[in-house]
SETI-68485 format. One record per residue (C-alpha): z, y, x; residue in three letters. Coordinates in steps of 0.25 Angstrom, whole numbers. Layout:
N
SITE, up, north, east, residu
SITE, Z, Y, X, ALA
...
//
This chain:
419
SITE, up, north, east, residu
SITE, 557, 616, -127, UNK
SITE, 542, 615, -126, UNK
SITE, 541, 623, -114, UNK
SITE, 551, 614, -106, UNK
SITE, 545, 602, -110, UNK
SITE, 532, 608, -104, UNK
SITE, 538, 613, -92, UNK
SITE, 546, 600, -90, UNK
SITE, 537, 591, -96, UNK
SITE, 533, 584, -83, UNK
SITE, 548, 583, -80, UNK
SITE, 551, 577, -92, UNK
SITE, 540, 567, -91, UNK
SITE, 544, 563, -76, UNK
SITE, 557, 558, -85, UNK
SITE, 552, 552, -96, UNK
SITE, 543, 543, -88, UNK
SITE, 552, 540, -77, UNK
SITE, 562, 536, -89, UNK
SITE, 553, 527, -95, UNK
SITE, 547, 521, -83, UNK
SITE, 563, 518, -78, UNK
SITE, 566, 511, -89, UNK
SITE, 552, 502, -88, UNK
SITE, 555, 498, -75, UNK
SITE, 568, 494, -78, UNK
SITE, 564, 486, -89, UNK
SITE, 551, 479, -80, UNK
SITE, 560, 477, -67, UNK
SITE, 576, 474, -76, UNK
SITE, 579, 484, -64, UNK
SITE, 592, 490, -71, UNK
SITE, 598, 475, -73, UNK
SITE, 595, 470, -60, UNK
SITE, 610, 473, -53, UNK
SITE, 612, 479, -41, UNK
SITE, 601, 474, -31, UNK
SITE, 604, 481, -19, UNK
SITE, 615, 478, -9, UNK
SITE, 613, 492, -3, UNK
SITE, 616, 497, -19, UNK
SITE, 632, 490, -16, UNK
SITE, 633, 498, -3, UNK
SITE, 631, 513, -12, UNK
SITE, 641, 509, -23, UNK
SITE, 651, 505, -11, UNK
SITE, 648, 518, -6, UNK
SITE, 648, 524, -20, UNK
SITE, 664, 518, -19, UNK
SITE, 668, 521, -5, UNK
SITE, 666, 536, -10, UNK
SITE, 672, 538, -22, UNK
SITE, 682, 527, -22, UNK
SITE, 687, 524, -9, UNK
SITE, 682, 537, -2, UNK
SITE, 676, 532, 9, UNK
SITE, 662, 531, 16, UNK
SITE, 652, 519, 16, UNK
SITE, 647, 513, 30, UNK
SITE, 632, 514, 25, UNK
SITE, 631, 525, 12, UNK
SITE, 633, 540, 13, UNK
SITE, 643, 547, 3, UNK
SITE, 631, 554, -4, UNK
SITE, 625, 544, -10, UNK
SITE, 640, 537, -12, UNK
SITE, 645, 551, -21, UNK
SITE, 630, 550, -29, UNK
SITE, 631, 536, -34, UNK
SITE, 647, 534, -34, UNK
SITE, 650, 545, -46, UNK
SITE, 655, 533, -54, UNK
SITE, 665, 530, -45, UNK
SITE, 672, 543, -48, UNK
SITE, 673, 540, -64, UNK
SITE, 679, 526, -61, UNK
SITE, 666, 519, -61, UNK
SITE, 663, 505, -57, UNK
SITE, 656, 500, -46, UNK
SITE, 644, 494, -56, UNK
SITE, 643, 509, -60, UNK
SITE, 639, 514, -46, UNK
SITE, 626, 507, -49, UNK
SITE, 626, 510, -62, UNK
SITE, 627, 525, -60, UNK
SITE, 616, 525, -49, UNK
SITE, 604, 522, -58, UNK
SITE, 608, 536, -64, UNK
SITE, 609, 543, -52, UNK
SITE, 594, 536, -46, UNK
SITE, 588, 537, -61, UNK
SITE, 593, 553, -60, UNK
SITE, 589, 552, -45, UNK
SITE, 575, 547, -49, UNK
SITE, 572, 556, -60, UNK
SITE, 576, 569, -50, UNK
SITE, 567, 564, -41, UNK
SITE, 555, 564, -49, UNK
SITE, 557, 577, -56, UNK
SITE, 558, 583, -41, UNK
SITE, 545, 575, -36, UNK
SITE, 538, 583, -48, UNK
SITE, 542, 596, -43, UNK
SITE, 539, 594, -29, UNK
SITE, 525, 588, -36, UNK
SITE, 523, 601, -44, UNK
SITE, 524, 610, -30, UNK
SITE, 512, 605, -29, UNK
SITE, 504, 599, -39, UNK
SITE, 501, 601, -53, UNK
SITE, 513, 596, -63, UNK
SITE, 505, 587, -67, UNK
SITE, 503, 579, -55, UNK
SITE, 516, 583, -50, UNK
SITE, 520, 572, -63, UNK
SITE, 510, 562, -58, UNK
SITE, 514, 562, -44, UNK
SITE, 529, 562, -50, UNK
SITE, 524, 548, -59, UNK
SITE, 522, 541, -48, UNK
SITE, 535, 543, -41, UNK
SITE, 542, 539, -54, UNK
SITE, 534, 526, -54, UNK
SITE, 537, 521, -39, UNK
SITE, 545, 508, -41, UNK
SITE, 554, 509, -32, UNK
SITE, 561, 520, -33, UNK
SITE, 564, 516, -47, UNK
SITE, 569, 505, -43, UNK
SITE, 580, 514, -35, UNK
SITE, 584, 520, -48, UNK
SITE, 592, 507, -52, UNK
SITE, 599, 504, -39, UNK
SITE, 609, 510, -31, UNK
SITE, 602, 515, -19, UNK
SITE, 599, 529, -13, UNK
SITE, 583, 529, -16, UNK
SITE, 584, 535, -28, UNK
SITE, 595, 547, -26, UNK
SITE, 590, 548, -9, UNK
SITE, 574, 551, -14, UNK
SITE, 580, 562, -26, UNK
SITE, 587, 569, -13, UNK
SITE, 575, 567, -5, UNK
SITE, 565, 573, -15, UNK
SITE, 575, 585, -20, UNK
SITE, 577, 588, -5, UNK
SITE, 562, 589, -4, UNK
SITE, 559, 597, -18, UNK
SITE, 570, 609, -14, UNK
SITE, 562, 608, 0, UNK
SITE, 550, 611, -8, UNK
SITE, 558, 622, -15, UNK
SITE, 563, 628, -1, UNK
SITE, 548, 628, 6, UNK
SITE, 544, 636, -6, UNK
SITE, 555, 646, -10, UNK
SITE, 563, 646, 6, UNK
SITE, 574, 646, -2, UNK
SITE, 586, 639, 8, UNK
SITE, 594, 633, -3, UNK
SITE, 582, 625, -7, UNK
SITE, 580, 620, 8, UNK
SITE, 596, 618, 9, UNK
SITE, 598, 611, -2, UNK
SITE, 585, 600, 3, UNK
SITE, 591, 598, 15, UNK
SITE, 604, 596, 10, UNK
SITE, 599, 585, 1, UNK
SITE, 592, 580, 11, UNK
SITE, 604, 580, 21, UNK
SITE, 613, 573, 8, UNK
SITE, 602, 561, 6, UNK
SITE, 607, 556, 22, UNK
SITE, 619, 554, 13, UNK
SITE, 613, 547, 3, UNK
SITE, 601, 538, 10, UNK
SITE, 605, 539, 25, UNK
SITE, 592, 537, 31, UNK
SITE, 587, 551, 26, UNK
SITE, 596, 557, 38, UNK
SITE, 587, 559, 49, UNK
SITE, 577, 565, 39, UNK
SITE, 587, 575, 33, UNK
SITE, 592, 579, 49, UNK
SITE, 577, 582, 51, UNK
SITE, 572, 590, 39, UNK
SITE, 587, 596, 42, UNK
SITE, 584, 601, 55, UNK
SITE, 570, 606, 50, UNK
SITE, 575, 614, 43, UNK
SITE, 586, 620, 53, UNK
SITE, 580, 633, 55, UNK
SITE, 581, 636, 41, UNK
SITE, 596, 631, 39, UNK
SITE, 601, 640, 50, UNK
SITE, 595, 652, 45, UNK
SITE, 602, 649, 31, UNK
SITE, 615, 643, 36, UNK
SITE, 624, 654, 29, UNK
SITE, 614, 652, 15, UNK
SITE, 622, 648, 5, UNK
SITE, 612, 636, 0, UNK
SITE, 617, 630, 15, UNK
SITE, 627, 625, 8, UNK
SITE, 617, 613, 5, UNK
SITE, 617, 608, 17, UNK
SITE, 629, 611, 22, UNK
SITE, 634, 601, 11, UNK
SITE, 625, 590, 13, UNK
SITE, 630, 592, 29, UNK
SITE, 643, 590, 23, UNK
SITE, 642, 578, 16, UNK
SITE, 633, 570, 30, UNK
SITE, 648, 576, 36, UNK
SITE, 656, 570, 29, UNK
SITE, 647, 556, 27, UNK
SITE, 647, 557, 43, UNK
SITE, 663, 560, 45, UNK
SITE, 666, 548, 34, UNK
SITE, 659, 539, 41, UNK
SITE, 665, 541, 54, UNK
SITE, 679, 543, 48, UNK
SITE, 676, 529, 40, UNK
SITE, 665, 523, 49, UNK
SITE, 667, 526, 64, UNK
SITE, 654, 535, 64, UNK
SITE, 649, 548, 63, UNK
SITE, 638, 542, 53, UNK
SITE, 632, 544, 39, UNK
SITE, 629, 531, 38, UNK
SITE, 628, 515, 46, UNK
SITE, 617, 510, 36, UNK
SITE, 607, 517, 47, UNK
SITE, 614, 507, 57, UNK
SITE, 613, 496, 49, UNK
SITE, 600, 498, 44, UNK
SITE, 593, 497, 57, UNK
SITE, 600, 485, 63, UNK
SITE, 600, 477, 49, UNK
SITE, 584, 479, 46, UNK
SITE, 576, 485, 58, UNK
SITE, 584, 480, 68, UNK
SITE, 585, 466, 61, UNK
SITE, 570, 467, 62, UNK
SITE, 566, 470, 74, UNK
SITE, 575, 458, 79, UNK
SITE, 569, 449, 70, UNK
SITE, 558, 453, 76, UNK
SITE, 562, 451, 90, UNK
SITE, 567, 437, 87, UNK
SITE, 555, 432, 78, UNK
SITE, 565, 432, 65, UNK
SITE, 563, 435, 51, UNK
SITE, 571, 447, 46, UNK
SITE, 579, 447, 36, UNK
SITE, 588, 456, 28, UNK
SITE, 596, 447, 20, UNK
SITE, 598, 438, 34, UNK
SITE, 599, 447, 44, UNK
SITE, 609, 443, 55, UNK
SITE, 610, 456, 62, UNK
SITE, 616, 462, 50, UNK
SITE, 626, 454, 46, UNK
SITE, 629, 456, 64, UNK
SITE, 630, 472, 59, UNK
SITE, 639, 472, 48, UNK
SITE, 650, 463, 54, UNK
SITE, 653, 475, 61, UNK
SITE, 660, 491, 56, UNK
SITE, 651, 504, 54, UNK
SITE, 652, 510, 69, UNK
SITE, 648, 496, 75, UNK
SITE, 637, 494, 64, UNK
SITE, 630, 507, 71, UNK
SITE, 633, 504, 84, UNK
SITE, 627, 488, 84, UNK
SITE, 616, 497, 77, UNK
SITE, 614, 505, 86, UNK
SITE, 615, 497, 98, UNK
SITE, 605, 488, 92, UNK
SITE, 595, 500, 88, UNK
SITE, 594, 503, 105, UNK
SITE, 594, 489, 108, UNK
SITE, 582, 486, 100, UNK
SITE, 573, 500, 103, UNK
SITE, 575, 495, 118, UNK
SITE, 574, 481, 118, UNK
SITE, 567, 478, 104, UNK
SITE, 558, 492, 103, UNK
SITE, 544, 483, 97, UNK
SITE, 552, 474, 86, UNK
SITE, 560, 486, 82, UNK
SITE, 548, 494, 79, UNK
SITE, 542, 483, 73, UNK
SITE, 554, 481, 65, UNK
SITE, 553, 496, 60, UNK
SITE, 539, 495, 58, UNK
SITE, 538, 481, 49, UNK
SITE, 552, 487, 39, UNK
SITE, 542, 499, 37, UNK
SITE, 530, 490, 33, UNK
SITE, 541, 484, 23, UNK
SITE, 547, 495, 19, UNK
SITE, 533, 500, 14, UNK
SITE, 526, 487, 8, UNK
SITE, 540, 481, -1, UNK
SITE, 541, 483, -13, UNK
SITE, 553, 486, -21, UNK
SITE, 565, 476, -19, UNK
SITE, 574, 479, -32, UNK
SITE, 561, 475, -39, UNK
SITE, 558, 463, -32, UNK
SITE, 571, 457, -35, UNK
SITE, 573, 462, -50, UNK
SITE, 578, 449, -58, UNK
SITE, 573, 448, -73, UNK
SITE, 586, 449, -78, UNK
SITE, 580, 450, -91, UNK
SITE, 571, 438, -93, UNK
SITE, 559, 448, -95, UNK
SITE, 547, 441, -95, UNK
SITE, 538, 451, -87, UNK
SITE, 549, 453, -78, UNK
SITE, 542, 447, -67, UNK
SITE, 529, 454, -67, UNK
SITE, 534, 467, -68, UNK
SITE, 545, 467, -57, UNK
SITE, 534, 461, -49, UNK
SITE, 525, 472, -51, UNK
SITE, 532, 482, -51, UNK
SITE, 539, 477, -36, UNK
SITE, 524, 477, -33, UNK
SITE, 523, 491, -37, UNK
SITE, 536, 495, -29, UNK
SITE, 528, 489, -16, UNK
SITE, 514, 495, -18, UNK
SITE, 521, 508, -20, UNK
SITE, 530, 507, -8, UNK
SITE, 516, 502, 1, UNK
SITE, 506, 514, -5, UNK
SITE, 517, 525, -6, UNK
SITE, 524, 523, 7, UNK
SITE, 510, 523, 12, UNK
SITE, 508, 534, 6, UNK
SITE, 519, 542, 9, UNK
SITE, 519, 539, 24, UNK
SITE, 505, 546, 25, UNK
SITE, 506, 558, 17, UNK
SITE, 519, 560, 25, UNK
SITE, 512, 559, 39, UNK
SITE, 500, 567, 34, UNK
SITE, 509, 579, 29, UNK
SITE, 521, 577, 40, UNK
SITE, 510, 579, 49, UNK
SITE, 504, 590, 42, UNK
SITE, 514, 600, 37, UNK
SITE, 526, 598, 48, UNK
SITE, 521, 611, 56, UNK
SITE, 521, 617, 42, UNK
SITE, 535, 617, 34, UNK
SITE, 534, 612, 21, UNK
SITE, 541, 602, 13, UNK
SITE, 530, 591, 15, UNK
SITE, 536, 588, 28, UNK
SITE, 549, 586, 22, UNK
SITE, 543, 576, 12, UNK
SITE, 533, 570, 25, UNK
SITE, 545, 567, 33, UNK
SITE, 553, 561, 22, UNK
SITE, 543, 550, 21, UNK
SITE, 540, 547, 35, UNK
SITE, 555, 546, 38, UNK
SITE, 559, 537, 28, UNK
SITE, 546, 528, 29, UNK
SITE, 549, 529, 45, UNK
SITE, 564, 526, 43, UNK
SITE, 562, 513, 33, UNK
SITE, 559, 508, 47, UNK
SITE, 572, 502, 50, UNK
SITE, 575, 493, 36, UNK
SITE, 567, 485, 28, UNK
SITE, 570, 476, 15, UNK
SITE, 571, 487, 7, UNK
SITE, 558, 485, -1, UNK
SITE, 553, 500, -4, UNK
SITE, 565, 505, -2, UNK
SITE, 564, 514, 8, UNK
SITE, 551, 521, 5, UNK
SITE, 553, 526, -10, UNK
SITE, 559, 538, -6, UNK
SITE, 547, 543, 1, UNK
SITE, 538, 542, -12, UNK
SITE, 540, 553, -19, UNK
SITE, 536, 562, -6, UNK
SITE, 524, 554, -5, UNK
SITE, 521, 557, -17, UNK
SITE, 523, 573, -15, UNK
SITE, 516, 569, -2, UNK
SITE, 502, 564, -9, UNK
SITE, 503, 575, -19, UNK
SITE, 504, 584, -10, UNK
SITE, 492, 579, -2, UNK
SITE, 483, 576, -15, UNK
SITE, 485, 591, -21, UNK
SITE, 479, 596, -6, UNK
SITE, 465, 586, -8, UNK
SITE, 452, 592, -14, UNK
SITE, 451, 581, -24, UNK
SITE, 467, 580, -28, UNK
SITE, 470, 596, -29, UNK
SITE, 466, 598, -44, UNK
SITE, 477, 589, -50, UNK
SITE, 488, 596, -40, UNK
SITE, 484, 609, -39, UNK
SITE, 494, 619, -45, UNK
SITE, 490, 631, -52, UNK
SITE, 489, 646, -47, UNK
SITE, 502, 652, -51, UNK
//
């Protein structure tokens, strides 16, 4: 028993704190008592019902994250319990996630700091935030960083089935968060060499699964839809927020999500229609409206970046609890700094090591290119608060501790022993 405690102890510890630092936010912020607070939570539960109860697809959400977060459907479960059930899939999620971040740490680093480096990733506001709404944050960055600790384990051992089953996961997150498509297609194709020299392995079976399930996603939605299509919430995306923009812009108007003309223009019409307005609109603006569009791009990253947390921002002390107020203003401060300093962060670590490792094959890049797509692809919505930049934290984090154990003055406290 002692000499699991000492060689968990660290594991253990990770817990324990993110236990009680949990339940001290959801005591400061009431965030557990708060309802459902966003409307994209209603669109997952309908989709959570389309699939188990009336097997069909949903126009924006994948099946993926439909068959994660729907399980109580299949024991009779109300609608209420979809949200119920999802704080213990993120809470699950978010402890994985940690535990993950420590070993990809320890590569590297002493245990030690490893567990320092893992404190402050359990401490960033806004992912813990995510953990009590029905959202694909939490279960789309525990893919992510599993994708990238099997990737380690493939670089070190060249073992296929580690490679296989990363890619695989990273192929399956498209089905969970959408916007990870293109990145998944690209590290796919990386590593196509390598696939096509293990195509009769048996750990191909990976990806050959998670191809199977984008099928099916794609054939449901063109045998229920009209399209060929994972998804139309890339469609609407654009012309609703970036697109909305850049017209705003054009015409000297005000954006605004909640009163936004051109989206209630897109949703009077079906799916296939919806891409095609989308579309069209897409061409028509990069002819005829290149300098506002970009501008448009370039003002919803500088949101995206400086906003704080949302949820926090609208919390209700529910409660009556006298230092309500000063704590769910503090700690939405906090969520902002952190988006601001971390996204910072992260976009220069991952420049500096993109640029230096992607002649060299190594996992870095896979990290590197994570956060650079996802900042560079927040571009086209806003509103969000610091949404879309959480899940490239915990690769920042790697990022910088990667960079501090190779400086003469930070080496010491990372530097592993001589084995």
């Amino acid at each position: 028993m002692k000499s699991f405690f000492g060689k968990y102890k660290y594991h253990i510890l990770i817990l324990v704190i993110g236990i009680i630092w949990i339940s001290v936010f959801d005591f400061l912020t009431q965030m557990s008592s708060q309802g459902v607070m966003h409307s994209d939570s209603y669109n997952y539960q309908e989709s959570a019902k389309n699939l188990y109860v009336f097997f069909t697809g949903h126009i924006y959400r994948p099946i993926l994250m439909a068959a994660i977060t729907g399980i109580p459907y299949l024991f009779g479960g109300s609608d209420e319990s979809i949200f119920a059930f999802s704080f213990y899939v993120n809470l699950s999620c978010w402890f994985a996630s940690f535990l993950l971040l420590f070993e990809i740490l320890k590569e590297f680093s002493k245990p030690k700091t490893a567990f320092v480096f893992t404190l402050f990733a359990i401490f960033i506001v806004g992912n813990t935030v995510h953990v009590f709404h029905l959202l694909t944050e939490t279960i789309f960055q525990f893919f992510i960083i599993l994708a990238f600790y099997l990737m380690l384990k493939y670089y070190k051992t060249k073992e296929f089935w580690y490679l296989s089953l990363s890619l695989s996961l990273l192929l399956s997150s498209m089905l969970i968060k959408p916007g990870s498509k293109f990145l998944a297609i690209v590290v796919t194709l990386y590593f196509i060499k390598e696939i096509l020299r293990n195509y009769k392995s048996k750990s191909i079976i990976f990806l050959y699964g998670s191809l199977l399930m984008i099928g099916i996603q794609c054939v449901g939605m063109k045998y229920q839809f009209g399209n060929f299509t994972i998804t139309y919430i890339d469609s609407v995306t654009y012309y609703a927020y970036v697109g909305s923009k850049a017209m705003c812009i054009k015409y000297g108007k005000e954006y605004s999500q909640k009163d936004n003309p051109r989206a209630d223009y897109l949703f009077s019409y079906d799916a296939i229609n919806q891409k095609k307005i989308a579309g069209e609109d897409f061409k028509n603006q990069l002819q005829f409206n290149t300098l506002n569009l970009t501008k448009a791009y370039f003002l919803d990253i500088i949101e995206n970046t400086k906003s704080g947390n949302s949820c926090i921002e609208e919390c209700k002390n529910w409660k009556k609890r006298s230092h309500f107020e000063f704590w769910r203003k503090l700690l939405f401060d906090v969520s902002k700094w952190q988006n601001r300093i971390f996204t910072l962060l992260a976009f220069i670590l991952a420049l500096y090591y993109f640029l230096k490792t992607y002649k060299k094959p190594s996992a870095l890049i896979f990290a590197s290119f994570f956060i650079l797509y996802i900042i560079i692809l927040s571009g086209i919505s806003c509103g969000q608060g610091d949404r879309f930049h959480l899940v490239t934290f915990s690769f920042m984090l790697v990022l910088l501790a990667k960079y501090l154990s190779d400086t003469k003055y930070f080496k010491p406290f990372f530097e592993l022993p001589q084995r």
